[in-house]
C-alpha positions in Angstrom: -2.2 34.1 19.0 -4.8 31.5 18.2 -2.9 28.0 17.3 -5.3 25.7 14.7 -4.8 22.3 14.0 -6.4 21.0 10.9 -6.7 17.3 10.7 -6.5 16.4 6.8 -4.3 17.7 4.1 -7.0 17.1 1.5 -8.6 20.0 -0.3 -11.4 20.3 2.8 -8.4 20.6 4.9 -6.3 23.1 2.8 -9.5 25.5 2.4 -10.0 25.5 6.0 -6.1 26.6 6.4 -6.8 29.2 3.7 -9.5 30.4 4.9 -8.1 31.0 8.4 -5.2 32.9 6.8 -7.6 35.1 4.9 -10.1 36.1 7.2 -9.0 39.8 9.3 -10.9 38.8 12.3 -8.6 37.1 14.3 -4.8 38.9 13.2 -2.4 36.5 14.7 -3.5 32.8 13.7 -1.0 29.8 13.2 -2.3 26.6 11.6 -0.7 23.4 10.8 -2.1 20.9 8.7 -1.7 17.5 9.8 -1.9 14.1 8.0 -1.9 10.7 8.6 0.1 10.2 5.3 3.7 11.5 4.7 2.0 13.6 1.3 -0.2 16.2 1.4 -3.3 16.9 -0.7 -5.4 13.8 0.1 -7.8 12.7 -2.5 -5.9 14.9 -5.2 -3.3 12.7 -4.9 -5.0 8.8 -4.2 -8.1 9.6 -5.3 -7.7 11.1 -8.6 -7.1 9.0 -11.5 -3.5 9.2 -12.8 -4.8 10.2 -16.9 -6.6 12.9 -15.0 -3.8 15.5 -15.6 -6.0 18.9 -15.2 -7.7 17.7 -12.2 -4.3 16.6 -10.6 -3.4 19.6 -11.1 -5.4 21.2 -8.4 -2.6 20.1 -6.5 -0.2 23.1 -7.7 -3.0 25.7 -5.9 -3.0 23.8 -2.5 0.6 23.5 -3.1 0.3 28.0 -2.9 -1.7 27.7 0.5 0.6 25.2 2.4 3.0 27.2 1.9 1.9 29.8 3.5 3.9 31.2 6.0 1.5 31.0 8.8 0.9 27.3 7.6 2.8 24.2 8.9 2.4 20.6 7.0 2.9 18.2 9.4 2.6 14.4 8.1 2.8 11.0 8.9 1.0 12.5 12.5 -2.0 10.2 13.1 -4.9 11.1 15.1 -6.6 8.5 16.6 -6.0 4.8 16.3 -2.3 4.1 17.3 -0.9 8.1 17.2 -2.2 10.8 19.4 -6.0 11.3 21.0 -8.4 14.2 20.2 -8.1 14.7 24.1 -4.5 14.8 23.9 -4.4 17.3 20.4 -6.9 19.6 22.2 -4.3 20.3 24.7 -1.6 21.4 22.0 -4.0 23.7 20.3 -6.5 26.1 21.3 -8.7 24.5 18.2 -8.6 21.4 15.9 -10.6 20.9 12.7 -11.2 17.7 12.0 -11.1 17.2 8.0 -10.7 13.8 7.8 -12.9 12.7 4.9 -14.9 9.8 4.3 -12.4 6.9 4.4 -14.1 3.6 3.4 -16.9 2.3 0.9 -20.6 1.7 1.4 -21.3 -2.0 1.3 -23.9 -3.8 -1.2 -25.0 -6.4 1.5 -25.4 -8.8 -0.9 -24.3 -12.9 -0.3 -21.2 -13.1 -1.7 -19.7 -9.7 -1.5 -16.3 -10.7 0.5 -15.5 -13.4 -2.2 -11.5 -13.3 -3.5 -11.8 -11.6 -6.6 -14.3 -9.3 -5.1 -13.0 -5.2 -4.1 -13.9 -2.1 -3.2 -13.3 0.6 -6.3 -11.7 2.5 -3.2 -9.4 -0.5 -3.1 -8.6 -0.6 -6.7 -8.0 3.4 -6.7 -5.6 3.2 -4.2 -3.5 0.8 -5.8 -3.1 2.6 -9.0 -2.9 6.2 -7.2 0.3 4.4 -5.1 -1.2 4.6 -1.3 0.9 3.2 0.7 -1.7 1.2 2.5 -2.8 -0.6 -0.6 -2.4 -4.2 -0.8 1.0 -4.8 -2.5 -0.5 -8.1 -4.5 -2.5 -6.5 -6.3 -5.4 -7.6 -8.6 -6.2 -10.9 -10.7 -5.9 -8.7 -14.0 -5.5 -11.9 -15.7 -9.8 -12.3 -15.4 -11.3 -11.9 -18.8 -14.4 -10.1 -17.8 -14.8 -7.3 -14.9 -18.1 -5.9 -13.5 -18.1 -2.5 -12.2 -21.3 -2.1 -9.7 -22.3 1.7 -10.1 -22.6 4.6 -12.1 -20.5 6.8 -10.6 -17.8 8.8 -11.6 -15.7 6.4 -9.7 -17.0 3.7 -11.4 -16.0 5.0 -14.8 -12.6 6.2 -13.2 -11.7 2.5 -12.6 -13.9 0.9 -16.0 -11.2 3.5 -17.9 -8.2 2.3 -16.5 -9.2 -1.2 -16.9 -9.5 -0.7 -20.6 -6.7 1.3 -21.4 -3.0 0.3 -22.2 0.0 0.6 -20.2 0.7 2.6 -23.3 -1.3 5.3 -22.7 -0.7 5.2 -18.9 2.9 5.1 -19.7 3.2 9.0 -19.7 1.5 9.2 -15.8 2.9 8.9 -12.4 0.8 5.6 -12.1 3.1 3.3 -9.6 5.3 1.2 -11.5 4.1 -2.5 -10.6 0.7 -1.0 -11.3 1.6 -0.6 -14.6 3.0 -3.7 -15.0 0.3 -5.4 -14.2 -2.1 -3.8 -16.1 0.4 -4.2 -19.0 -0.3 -7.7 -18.9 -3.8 -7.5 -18.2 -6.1 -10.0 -19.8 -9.3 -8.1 -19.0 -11.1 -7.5 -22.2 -14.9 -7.3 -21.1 -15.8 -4.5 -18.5 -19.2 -4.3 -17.5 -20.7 -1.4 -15.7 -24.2 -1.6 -13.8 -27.0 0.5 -12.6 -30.1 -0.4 -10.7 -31.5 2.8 -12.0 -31.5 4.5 -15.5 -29.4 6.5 -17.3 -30.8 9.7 -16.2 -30.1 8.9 -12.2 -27.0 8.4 -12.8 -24.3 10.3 -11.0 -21.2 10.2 -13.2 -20.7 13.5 -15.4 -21.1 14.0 -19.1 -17.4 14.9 -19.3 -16.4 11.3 -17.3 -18.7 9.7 -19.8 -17.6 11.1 -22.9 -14.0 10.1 -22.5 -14.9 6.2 -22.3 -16.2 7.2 -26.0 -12.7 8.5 -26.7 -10.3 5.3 -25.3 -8.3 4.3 -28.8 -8.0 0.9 -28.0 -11.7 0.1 -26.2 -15.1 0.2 -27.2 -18.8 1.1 -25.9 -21.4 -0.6 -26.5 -24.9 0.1 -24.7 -28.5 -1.4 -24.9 -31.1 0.6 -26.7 -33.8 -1.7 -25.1 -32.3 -0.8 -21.5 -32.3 2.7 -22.6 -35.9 3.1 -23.6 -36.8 2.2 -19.9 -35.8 5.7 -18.8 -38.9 7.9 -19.5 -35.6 10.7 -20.3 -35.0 8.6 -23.3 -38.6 8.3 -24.6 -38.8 12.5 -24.4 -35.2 14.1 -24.0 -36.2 17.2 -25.1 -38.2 17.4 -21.6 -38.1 20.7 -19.4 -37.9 20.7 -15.5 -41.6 20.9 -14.6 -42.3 24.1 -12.0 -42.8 22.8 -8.5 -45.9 20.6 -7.3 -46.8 20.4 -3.6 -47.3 16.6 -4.6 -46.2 15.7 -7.7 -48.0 12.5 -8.6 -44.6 11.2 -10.8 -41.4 11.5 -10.8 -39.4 14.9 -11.7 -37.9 15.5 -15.5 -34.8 14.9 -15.4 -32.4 17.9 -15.3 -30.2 19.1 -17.9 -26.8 17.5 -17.0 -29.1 13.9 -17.1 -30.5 14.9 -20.5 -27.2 15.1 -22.0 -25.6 12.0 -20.7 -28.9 10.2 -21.7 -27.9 11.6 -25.6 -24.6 10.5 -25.3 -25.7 7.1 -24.7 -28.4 7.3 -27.6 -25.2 8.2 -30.0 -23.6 4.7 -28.5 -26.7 3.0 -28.8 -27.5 3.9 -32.2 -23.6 3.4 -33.6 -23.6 -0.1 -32.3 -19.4 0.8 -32.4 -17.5 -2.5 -33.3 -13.8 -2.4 -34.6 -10.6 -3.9 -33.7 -7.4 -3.4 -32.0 -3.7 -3.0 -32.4 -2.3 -6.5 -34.7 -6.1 -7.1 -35.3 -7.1 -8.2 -31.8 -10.6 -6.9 -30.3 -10.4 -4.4 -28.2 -11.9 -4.1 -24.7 -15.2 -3.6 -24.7 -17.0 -2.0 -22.4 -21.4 -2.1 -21.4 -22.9 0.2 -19.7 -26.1 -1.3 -17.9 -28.7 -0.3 -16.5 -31.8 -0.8 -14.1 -29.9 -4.1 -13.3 -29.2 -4.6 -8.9 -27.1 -6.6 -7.5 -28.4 -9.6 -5.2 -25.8 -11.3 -5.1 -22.2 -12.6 -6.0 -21.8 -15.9 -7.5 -19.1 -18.4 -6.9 -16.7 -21.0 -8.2 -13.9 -22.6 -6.8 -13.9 -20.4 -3.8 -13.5 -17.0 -6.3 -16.2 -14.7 -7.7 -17.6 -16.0 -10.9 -19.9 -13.6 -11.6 -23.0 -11.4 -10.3 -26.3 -12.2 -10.0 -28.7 -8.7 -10.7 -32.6 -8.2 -10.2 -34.0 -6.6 -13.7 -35.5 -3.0 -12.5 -37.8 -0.7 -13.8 -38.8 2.6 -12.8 -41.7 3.1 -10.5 -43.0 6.6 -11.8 -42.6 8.0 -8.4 -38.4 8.3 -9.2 -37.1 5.3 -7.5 -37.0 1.7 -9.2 -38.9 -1.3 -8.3 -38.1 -5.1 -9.1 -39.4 -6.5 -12.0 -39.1 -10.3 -11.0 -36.6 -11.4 -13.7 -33.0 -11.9 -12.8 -29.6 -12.1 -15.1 -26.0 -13.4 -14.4 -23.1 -11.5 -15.8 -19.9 -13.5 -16.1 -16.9 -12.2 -14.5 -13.8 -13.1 -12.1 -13.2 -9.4 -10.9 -15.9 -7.2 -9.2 -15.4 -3.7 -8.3 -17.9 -2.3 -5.9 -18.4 1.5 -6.6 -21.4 2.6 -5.0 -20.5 5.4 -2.5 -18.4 6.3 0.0 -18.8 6.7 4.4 -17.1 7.9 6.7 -15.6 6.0 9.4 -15.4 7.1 13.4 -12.5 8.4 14.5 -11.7 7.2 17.9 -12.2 10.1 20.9 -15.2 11.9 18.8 -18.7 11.3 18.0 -20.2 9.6 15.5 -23.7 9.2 13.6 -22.9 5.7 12.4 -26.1 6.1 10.3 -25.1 9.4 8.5 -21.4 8.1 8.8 -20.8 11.9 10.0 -19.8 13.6 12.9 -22.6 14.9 14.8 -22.2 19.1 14.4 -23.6 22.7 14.3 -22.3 24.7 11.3 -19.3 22.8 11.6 -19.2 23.1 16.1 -18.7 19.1 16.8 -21.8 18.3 19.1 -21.2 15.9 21.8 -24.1 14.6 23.7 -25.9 17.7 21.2 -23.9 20.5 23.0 -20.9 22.0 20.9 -17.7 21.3 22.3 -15.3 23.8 22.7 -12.3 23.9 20.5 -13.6 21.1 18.5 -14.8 21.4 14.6 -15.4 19.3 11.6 -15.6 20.3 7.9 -15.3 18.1 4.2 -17.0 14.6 3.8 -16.9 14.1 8.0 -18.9 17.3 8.1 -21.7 17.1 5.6 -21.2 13.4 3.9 -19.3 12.2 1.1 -21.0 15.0 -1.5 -21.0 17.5 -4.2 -17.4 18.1 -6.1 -13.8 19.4 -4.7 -15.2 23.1 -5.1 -17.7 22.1 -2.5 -15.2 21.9 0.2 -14.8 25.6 0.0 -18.3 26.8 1.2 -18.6 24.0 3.8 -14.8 25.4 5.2 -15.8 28.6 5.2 -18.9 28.2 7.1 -16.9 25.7 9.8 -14.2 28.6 10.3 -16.5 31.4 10.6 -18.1 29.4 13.9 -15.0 29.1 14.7 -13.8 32.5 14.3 -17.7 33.4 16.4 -15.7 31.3 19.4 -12.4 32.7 19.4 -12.6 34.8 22.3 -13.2 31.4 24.4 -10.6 29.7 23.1 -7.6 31.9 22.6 -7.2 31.7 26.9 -7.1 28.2 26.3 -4.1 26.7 27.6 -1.7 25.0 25.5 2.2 23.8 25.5 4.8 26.2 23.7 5.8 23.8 21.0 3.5 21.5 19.5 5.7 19.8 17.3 8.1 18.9 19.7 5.2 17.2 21.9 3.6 15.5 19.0 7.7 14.0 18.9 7.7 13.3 22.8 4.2 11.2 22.1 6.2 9.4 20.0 5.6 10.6 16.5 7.9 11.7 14.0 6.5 14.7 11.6 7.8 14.8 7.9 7.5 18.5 7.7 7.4 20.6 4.2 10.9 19.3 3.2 10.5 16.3 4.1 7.5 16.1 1.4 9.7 18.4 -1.2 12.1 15.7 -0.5 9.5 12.8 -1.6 9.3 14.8 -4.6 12.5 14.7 -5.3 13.0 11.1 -5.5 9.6 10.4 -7.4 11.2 12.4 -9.8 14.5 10.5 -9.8 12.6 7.6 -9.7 10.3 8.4 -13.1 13.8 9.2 -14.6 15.4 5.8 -14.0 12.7 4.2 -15.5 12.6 6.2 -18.8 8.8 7.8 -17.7 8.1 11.1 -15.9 7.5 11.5 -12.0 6.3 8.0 -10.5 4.7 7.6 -7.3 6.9 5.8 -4.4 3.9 3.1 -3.7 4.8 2.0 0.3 5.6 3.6 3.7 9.2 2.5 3.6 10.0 4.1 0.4 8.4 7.8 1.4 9.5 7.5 4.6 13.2 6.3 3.6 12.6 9.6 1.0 11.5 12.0 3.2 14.4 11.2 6.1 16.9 11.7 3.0 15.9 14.8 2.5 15.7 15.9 6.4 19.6 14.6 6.8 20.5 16.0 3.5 
């Protein structure tokens, strides 16, 4: 028997646990899937915004491969930190995979930054996806202009729920103070910045059509900004064929010709109009080739942000253009990226944000370690799309599979899960989690809404234990 332990219950770690199960090389291979959090699915659950129905659910297919019957869920285990070392994990399994994601934002360095009023988009996310380590005050909704820094899909994750109504988020499982609060939200201009132009940007046509479809917000976007992309002055422009040096930068590819027609549509429709009882609706600008330089303050808050005016530097990249302009606002979300974070007991490249590896082997001191693997954002950097996870699991467990003569001699204690209790830890197994359901469910119900998320530890834990003595 070859014993697995996959750290992460998000998709990287549920296609490593499927792919173990699948493969015919090893016969006899037991896996369990541990997570710091009671709930399984990691960014399918807090990372995907709650009016994002058909992504969320992705979860119903991860949902088939935990329960597998090879497969053991095994949350609110942490690894590292305060719960139980690497060293100690590699005694209680003949091999760990390490699928822990990347767990906190890239900073903008900028003066300012670290004002009140001033938060991650991971931040924000969390508190309307109902993690339970998201700060229970919430945000100063009660701002009347917002600035989104980036032009990411998770930048026009959190610009959408900012302008839509608890009306329309009504039907979702956002947490229920969440909605309150954005109920009463007094946020009615929500700016959203790039330092480059609309063809670099990273969010997907799809994510930027459906700010064009909020009933109760507008777009508005500045044709003068636009022309500075040289996508917009020839969108009809074909990928070039390969130079060994091209002297300017590449055409831009398909995907960033169609978002850069979108915006022409926006542009040229110059959309006004009015809300429910007459009121304007939100608004929302998309900028572009503006960088932040700093955050500006008033009365010890954020007031605003300070950008540098940018323009492209025909070689791809963007280069100041010595002009600066101050946007108004009294809430900042920072969206520009994500990193990973080390994980105490294993190597780390703190300027890749990854763990050091070959094909997926964690290298320490640039030798592999035995028994020791990494795959997902840790692996390869926070990157491509939840489909991506697949290959990069795929490749980790096949190097894994290569080693399992050397490990399956490996010894290890006959019950895991009652050591991971004698370290002190207390697993919420499978129905523990069903059990979580359970009340979310009861819980949408006394509220007069579908299935709500239970938003702290108390709550899921107090759930799942229900369950377990029920």
């Amino acid at each position: 028997m070859l014993r697995v332990a996959v750290v992460g219950s998000g998709p990287s770690g549920v296609y490593t646990a499927q792919a173990l199960v699948a493969q015919d090389r090893v016969p006899d291979v037991r896996i369990h899937v541990l997570d710091r959090l009671p709930c399984p699915y990691g960014l399918v659950r807090y990372g995907v915004a709650p009016d994002h129905e058909k992504i969320k659910s992705l979860q119903n297919s991860l949902r088939t491969v935990l329960e597998h019957e090879r497969i053991t869920f095994l949350g609110n285990v942490e690894v590292g930190g305060g719960g139980i070392p690497p060293e100690r994990l590699g005694e209680l399994y003949d091999a760990v995979v390490y699928c822990v994601g990347a767990a906190t934002d890239r900073s903008l360095a900028v003066p300012g930054e670290d004002l009140p009023g001033s938060f991650s988009a991971t931040e924000f996310v969390s508190w309307y996806s109902a993690h339970p380590d998201a700060a229970a005050d919430g945000f100063p909704l009660r701002a009347r202009s917002a600035v989104v820094i980036g032009v990411g899909n998770v930048a026009v994750d959190v610009a959408r729920i900012l302008a839509r109504s608890a009306q329309e988020l009504h039907p979702t499982d956002v947490p229920h103070g969440a909605l309150g609060a954005l109920a009463g939200s007094r946020v009615r201009e929500i700016h959203m910045a790039g330092r480059r132009g609309p063809s670099q940007a990273r969010f997907t046509t799809k994510e930027l059509r459906e700010l064009g479809s909020l009933p109760q917000a507008r777009v508005l976007v500045d044709e003068t900004e636009l022309a500075l992309d040289p996508a917009y002055a020839n969108p009809s422009a074909q990928r070039a064929p390969a130079l060994s040096s091209p002297p300017n930068a590449p055409p831009p590819t398909a995907a960033a010709r169609r978002n850069v027609e979108v915006l022409r549509g926006w542009a040229a429709a110059g959309s006004e109009g009015t809300g429910p009882g007459g009121h304007p609706p939100r608004t929302i600008r998309l900028r572009f080739f503006l960088r932040p330089v700093e955050l500006l303050e008033r009365d010890g808050r954020v007031a605003g942000v300070r950008f540098a005016r940018t323009v492209p530097d025909g070689s791809g990249g963007v280069r100041d253009a010595g002009t600066y302009e101050d946007i108004d606002a009294q809430l900042v979300l920072r969206a520009v990226g994500y990193r990973g974070i080390p994980l105490p007991g294993l190597p780390f490249d703190p300027v890749r944000g990854t763990v050091p590896h070959l094909a997926g082997r964690v290298l320490r001191d640039g030798v592999p370690s035995p028994g020791e693997y990494v795959a997902g954002w840790i692996k390869r950097g926070p990157t491509g799309v939840i489909g991506s996870n697949r290959s990069c699991a795929k490749e980790t467990v096949a190097s894994l599979l290569d080693d399992a003569p050397l490990l399956t001699g490996h010894p290890s204690v006959p019950d895991p899960v009652a050591a991971l209790r004698a370290w002190g830890l207390r697993p919420v197994e499978w129905d523990g989690w069903l059990s979580i359901e359970r009340a979310e469910a009861a819980l949408g119900r006394s509220l007069g809404r579908e299935r709500v998320k239970i938003p702290d530890w108390a709550g899921l834990l107090n759930a799942a234990r229900d369950g377990a003595r029920g």
